[in-house]
C-alpha positions in Angstrom: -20.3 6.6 19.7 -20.8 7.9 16.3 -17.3 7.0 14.1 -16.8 11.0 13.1 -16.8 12.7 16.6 -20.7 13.5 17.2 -20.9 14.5 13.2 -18.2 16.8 13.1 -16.5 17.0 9.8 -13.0 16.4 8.8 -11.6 19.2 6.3 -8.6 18.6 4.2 -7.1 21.8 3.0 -5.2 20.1 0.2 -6.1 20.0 -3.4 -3.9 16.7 -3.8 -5.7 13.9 -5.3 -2.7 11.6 -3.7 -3.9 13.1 0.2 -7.7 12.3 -0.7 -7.0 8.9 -1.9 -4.9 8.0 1.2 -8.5 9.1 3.1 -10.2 7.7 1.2 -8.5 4.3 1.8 -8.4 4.7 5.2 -12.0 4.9 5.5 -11.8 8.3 6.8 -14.9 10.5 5.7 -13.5 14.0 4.4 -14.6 17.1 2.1 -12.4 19.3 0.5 -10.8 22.8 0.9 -8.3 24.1 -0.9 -6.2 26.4 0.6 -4.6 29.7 -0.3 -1.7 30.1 1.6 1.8 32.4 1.3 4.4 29.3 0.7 7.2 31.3 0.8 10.1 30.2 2.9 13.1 31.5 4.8 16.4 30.9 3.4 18.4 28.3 5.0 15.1 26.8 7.4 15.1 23.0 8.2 12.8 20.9 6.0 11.1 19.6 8.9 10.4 23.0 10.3 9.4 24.3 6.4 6.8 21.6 6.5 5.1 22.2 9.7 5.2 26.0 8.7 3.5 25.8 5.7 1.0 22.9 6.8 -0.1 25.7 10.1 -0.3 28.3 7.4 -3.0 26.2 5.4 -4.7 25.2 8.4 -5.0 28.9 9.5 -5.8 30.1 5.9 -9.3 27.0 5.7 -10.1 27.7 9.8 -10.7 31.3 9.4 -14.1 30.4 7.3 -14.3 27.1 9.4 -18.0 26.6 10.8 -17.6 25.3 14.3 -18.0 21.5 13.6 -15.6 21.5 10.8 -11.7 19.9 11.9 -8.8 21.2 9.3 -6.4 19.1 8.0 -3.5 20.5 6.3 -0.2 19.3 5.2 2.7 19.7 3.2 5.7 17.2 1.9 8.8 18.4 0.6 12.1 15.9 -0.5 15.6 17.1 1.3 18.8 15.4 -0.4 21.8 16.6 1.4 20.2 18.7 3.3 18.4 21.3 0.6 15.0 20.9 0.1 13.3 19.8 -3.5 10.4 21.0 -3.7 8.4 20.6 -7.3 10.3 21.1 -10.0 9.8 24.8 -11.8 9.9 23.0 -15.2 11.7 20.0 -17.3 15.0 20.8 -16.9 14.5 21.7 -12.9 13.1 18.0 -13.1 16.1 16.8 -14.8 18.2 18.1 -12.3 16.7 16.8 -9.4 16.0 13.2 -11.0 20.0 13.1 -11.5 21.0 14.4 -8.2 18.7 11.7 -6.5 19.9 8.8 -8.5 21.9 6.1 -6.4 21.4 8.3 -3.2 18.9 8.2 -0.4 16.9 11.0 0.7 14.3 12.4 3.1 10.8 12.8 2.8 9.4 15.1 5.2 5.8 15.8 5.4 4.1 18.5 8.1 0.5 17.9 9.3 -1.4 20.6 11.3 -4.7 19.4 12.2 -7.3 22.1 14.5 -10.5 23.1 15.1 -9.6 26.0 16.6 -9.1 25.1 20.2 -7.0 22.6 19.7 -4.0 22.5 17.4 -1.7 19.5 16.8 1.4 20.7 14.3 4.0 17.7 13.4 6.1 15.8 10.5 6.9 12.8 9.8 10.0 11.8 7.9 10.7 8.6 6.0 13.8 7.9 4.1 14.4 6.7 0.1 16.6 5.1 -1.2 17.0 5.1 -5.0 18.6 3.1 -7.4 20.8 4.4 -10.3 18.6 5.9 -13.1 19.4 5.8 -16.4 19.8 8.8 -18.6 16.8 7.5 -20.9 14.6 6.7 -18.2 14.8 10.0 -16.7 14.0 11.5 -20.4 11.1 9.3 -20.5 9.6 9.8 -16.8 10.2 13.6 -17.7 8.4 12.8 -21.0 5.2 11.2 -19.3 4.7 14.7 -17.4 4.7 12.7 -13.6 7.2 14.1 -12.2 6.0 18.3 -12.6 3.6 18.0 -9.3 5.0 16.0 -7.0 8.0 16.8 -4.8 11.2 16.3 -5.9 10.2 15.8 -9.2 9.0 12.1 -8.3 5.7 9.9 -7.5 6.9 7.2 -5.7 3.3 5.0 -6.0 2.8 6.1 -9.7 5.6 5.9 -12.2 8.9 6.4 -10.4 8.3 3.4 -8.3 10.4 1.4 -10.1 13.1 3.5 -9.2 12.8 3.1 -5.5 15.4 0.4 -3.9 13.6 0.9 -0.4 12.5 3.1 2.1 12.7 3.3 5.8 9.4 4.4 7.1 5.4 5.0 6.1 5.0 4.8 3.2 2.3 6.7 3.0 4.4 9.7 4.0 6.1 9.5 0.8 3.0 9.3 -1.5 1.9 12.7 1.1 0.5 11.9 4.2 1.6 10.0 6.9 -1.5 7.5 7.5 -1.3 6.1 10.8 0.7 9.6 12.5 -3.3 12.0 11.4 -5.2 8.7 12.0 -3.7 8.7 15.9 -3.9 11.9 16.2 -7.6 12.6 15.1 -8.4 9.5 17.4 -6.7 10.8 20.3 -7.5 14.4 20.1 -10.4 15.0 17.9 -12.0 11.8 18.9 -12.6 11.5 15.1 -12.6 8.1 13.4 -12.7 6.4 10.3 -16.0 5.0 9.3 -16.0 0.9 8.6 -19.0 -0.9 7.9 -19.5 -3.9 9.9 -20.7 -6.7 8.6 
């Protein structure tokens, strides 16, 4: 059986070099697509529902020029402390903010995959939880300084940078850094019969 589903081709609609990597890794043959997608939310929605919303909307946004042996994978990761969702932070001080509200605390990292090829749609999250140690006022003006935290959710990287803030986390990992590894690995077995591509020896 040929590893990637009788040559079909995997599709991330994600410009995130932190969601290619993770591929990448995996051994999981992949092109690119960014997609252009209305992230606008509802007031008051539940992160895990916000992230499986805006992951279908990606998918739906790459599938519509989609040839017929293309598979889309889309996702989406947002941070919830408390219960209100961080997304990324609109500038310094917005990264300031969150930085100081997630110090000592643990949150949720929530991240929605939607993965088609336009009969069959799987939409799901993942969540894993942080745990962060106190940060110091000068370490959160230096990770601002660096420029790491402006494009990642909740104004942190947790495999770049900010690791050294993490205490712990309960969960994949690779949720946190964006996408949950072994959940779209399972998935794209079980459904897509799509697999990664190892080289035997």
């Amino acid at each position: 059986m040929n590893n990637t589903a009788a040559g079909r081709r995997l599709i991330l609609a994600s410009g995130s070099p932190r969601r290619h990597d993770i591929l990448c890794t995996a051994g999981i043959p992949h092109e690119i697509r960014v997609a252009d997608a209305d992230e606008s939310l509802p007031a008051g929605i539940a992160p895990s529902d916000a992230v499986e919303m805006l992951s279908a909307r990606k998918a739906s946004a790459v599938l519509r020029t989609a040839a017929a042996d293309e598979i889309i994978l889309a996702a989406d990761t947002v941070v919830s402390l408390n219960g209100v969702i961080l997304g990324k932070p609109l500038d310094e001080d917005d990264a300031r903010a969150m930085l100081r509200a997630q110090s000592g605390n643990a949150q949720e990292v929530y991240t929605g995959i939607t993965i088609t090829d336009g009969h069959t749609t799987v939409t799901t999250h993942e969540k894993t939880i942080v745990r962060m140690r106190t940060i110091h006022e000068d370490e959160i003006e230096d990770y601002i300084a660096s420029g790491d935290p402006m494009d990642k959710a909740g104004a942190y990287g947790y495999q770049s940078l900010a690791g050294v803030f993490v205490a712990g986390i309960e969960g994949d990992y690779f949720n946190v850094v964006g996408l949950p590894l072994c959940r779209v690995s399972t998935i794209l077995r079980e459904q897509f019969d799509f697999r990664p591509q190892w080289n035997r020896r």
